[in-house]
C-alpha positions as a Markdown table, in Angstrom:
| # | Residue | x | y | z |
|---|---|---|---|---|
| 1 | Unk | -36.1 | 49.5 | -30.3 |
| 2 | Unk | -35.8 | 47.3 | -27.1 |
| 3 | Unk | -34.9 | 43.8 | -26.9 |
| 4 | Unk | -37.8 | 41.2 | -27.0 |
| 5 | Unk | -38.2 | 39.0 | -24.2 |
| 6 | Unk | -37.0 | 35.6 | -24.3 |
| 7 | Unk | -39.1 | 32.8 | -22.9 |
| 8 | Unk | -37.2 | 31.3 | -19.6 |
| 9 | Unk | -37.2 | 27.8 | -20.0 |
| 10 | Unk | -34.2 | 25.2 | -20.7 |
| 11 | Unk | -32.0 | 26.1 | -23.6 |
| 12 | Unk | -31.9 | 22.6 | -25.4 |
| 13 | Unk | -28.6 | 23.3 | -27.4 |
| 14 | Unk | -25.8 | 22.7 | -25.3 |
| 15 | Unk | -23.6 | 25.0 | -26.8 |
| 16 | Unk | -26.2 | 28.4 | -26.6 |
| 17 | Unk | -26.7 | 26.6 | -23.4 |
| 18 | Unk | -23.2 | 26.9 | -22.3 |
| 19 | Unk | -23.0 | 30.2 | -23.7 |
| 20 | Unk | -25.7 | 32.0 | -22.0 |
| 21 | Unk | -24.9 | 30.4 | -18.7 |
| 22 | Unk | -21.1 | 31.9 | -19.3 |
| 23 | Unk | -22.7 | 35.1 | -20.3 |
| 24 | Unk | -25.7 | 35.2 | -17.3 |
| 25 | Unk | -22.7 | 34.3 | -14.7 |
| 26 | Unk | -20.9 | 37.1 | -15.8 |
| 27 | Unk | -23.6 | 39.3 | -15.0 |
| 28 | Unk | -25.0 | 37.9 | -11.9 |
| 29 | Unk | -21.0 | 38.3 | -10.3 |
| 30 | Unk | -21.0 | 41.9 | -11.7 |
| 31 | Unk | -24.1 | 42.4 | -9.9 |
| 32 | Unk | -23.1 | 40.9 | -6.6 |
| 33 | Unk | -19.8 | 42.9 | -6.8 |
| 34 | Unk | -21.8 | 46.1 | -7.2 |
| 35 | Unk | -23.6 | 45.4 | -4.2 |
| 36 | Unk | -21.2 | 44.3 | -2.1 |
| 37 | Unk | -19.3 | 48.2 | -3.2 |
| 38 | Unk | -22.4 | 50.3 | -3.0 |
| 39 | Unk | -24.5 | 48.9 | -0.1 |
| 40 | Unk | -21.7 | 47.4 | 1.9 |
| 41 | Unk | -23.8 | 44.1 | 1.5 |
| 42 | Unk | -22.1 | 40.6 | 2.3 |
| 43 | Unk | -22.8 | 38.1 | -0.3 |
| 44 | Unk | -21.8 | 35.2 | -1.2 |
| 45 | Unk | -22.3 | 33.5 | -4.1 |
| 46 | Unk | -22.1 | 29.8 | -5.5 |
| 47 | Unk | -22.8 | 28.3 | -8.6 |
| 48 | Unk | -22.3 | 25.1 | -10.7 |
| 49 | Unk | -22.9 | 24.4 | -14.3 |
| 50 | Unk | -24.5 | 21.8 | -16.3 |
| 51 | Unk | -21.8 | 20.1 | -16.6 |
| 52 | Unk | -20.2 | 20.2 | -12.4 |
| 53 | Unk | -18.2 | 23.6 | -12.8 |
| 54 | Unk | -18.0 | 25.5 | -9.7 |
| 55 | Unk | -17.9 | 29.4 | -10.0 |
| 56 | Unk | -18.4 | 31.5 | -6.6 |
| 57 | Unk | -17.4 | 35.0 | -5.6 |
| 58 | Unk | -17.7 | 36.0 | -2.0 |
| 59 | Unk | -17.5 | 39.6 | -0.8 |
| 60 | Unk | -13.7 | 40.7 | 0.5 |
| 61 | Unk | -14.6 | 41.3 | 3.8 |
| 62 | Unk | -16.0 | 38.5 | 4.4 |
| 63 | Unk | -15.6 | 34.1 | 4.2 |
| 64 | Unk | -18.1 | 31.4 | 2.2 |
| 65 | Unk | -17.7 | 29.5 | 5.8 |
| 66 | Unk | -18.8 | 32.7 | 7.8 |
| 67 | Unk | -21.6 | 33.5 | 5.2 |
| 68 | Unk | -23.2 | 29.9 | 6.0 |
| 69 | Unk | -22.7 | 29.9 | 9.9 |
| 70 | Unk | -24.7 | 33.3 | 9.4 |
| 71 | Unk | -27.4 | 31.5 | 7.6 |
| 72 | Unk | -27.4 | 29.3 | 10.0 |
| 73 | Unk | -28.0 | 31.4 | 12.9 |
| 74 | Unk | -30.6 | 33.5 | 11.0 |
| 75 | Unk | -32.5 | 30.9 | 9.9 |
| 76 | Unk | -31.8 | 28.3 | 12.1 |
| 77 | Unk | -31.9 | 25.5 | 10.0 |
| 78 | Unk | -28.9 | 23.6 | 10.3 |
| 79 | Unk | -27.4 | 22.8 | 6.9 |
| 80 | Unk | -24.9 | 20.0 | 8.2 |
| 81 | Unk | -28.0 | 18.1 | 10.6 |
| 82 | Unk | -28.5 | 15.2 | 7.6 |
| 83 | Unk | -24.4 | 15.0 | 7.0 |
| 84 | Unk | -24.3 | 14.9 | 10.8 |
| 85 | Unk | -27.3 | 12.1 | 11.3 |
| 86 | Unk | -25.3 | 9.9 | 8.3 |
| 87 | Unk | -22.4 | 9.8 | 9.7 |
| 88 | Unk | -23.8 | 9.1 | 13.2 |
| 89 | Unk | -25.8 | 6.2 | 11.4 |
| 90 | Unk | -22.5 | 4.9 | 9.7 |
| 91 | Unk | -20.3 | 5.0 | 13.2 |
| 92 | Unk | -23.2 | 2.8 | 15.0 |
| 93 | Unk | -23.1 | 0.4 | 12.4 |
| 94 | Unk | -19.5 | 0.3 | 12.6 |
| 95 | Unk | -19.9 | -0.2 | 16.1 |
| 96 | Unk | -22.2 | -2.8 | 15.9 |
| 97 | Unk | -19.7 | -4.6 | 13.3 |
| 98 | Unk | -16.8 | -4.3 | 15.7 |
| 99 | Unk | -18.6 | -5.7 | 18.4 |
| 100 | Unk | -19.6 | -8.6 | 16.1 |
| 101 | Unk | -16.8 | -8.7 | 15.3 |
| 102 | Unk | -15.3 | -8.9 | 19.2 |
| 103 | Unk | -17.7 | -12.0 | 19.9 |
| 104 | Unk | -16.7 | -14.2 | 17.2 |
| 105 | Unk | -13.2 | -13.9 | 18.3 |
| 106 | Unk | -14.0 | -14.8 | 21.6 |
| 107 | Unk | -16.4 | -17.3 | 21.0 |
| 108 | Unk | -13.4 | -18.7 | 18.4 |
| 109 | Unk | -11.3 | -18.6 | 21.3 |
| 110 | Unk | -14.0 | -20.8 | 23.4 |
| 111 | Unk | -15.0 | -18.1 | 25.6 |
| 112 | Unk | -18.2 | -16.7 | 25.8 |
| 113 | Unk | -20.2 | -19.9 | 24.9 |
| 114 | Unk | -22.8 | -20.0 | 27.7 |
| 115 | Unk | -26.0 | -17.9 | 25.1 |
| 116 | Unk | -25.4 | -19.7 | 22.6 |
| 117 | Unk | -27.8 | -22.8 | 21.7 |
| 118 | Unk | -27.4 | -26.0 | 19.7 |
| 119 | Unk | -28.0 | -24.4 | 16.0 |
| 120 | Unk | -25.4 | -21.4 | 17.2 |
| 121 | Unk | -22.7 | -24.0 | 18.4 |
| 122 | Unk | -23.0 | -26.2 | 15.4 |
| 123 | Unk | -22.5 | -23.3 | 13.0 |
| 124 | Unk | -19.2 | -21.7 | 15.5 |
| 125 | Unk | -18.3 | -25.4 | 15.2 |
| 126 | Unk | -18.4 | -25.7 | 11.0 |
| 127 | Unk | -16.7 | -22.0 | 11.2 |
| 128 | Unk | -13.5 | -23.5 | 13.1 |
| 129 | Unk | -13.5 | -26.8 | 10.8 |
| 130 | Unk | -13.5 | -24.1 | 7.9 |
| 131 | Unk | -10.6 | -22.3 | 9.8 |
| 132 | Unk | -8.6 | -25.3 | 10.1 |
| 133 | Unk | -8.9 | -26.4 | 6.5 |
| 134 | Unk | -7.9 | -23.5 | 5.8 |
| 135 | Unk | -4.6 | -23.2 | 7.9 |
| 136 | Unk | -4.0 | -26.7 | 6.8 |
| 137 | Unk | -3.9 | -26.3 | 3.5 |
| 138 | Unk | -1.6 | -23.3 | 3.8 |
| 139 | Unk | 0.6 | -25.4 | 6.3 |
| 140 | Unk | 0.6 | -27.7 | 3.2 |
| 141 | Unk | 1.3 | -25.5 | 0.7 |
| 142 | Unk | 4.3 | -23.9 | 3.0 |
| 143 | Unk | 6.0 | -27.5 | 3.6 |
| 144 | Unk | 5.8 | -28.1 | -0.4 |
| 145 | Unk | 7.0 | -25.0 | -0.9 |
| 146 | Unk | 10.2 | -25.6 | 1.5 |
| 147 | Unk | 10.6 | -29.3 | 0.1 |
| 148 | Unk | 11.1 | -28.2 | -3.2 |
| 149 | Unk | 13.6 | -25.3 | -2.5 |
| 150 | Unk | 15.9 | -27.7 | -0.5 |
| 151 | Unk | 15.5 | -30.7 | -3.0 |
| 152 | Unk | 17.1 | -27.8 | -5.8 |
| 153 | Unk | 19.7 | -26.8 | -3.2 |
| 154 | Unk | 20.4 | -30.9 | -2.5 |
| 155 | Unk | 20.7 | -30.8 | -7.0 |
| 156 | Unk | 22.4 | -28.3 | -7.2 |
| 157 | Unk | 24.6 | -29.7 | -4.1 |
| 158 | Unk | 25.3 | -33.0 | -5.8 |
| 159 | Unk | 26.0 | -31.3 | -9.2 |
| 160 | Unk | 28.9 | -29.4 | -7.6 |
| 161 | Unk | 30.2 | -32.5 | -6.0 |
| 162 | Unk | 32.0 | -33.9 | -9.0 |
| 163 | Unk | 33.5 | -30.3 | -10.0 |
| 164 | Unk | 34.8 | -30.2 | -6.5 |
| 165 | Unk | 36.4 | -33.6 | -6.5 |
| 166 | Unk | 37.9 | -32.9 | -9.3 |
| 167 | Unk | 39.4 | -29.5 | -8.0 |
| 168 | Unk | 40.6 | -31.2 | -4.9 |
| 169 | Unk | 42.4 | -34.2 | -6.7 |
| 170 | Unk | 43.9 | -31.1 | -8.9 |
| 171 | Unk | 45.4 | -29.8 | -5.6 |
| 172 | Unk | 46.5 | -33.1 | -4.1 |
| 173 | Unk | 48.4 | -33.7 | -7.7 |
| 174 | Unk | 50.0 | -30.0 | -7.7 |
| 175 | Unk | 51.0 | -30.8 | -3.6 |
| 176 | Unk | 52.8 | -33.9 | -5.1 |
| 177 | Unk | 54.6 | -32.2 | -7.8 |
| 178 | Unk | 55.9 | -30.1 | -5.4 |
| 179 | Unk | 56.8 | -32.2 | -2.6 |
| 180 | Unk | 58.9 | -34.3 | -5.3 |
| 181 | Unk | 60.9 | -30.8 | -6.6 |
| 182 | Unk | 61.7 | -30.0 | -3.1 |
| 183 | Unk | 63.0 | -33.5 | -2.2 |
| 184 | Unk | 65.0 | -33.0 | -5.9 |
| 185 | Unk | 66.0 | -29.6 | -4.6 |
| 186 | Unk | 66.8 | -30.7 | -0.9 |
| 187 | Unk | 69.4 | -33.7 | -2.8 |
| 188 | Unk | 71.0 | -31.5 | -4.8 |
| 189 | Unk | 71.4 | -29.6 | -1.3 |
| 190 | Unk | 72.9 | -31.9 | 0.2 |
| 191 | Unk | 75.6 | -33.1 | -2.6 |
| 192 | Unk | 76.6 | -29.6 | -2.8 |
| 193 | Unk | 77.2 | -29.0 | 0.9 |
| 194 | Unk | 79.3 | -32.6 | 0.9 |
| 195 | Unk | 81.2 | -31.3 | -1.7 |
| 196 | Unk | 82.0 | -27.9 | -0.3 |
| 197 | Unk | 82.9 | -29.8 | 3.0 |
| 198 | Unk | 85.3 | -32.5 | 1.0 |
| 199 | Unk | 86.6 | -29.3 | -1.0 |
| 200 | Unk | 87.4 | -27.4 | 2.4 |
| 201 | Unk | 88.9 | -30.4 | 4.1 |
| 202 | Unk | 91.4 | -31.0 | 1.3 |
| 203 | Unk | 92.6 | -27.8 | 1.4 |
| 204 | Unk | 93.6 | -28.3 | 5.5 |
């Protein structure tokens, strides 16, 4: 008893969805595989499920790449023309935003005034007050900025100050201490060698 035949329309389950498409793209790259052995066929083969999956099989003698320049050439419709016209369309408007772009910087610069009328100069005119505001307030901002980093180095300056004072009178004491030993030291010196010199001239 054969199979009956099921009705080809969308499976609305996702799951016996998934499952027949798993099933179905088993069979399909069977199929291509056969052909590609018995009739020495080049196919190619691309395929993408529900949910984005790629799946492809290409035959071994041959590339994906090479199957669509083929197609190309048979058919002679160009696969790559609308890529091709988009990205054509996006470098022109790139273009025309460089050169835009190019004017205004000129026309910032004062050069290339001589097209433009009253309306155009006013609003060039309100862009470079904008520009300056701008600058100035970051001028501003960098001066604060400064002021306040040396005001806490000038702090932390004159908190040091005392500490250092204090170090220094340390040192000028200690330098007094020892001047006095060595003047104690250089007497004693000196009454020993008098001494030593009355000792040697008695014994002449």
């Amino acid at each position: 008893m054969g199979r009956g035949k099921i009705e080809i329309k969308k499976i609305e389950n996702p799951t016996s969805r998934q499952v027949t498409y798993s099933k179905r793209r088993l069979g399909i790259t069977k199929k291509a595989m056969e052909l590609t052995v018995l009739c020495d066929a080049k196919v190619s083969l691309i395929m993408f499920s529900s949910s984005g999956k790629l799946s492809d099989y290409c035959s071994p003698s041959t590339e994906i790449k090479d199957a669509f320049q083929r197609y190309q050439q048979v058919t002679g419709f160009d696969i790559w023309d609308a890529q091709y016209q988009r990205m054509q369309s996006t470098l022109m408007n790139l273009r025309e935003v460089n050169h835009k772009l190019q004017m205004e910087i000129r026309q910032r610069k004062g050069e290339n005034l001589e097209g433009l009328d009253v309306k155009e100069l006013r609003g060039l005119e309100q862009k470079l007050e904008e520009s300056i505001k701008i600058v100035r307030e970051r001028k501003y901002h960098v001066i604060a900025t400064q002021t306040d980093t040396y005001k806490k180095k000038l702090r932390s300056t004159r908190e040091m100050y005392p500490a250092l004072l204090n170090e220094l009178q340390e040192v000028d004491d200690e330098n007094q201490q020892r001047s006095f030993i060595a003047e104690d030291l250089s007497g004693v010196y000196n009454s020993a060698i008098s001494m030593a010199n009355q000792r040697l001239a008695h014994c002449l």
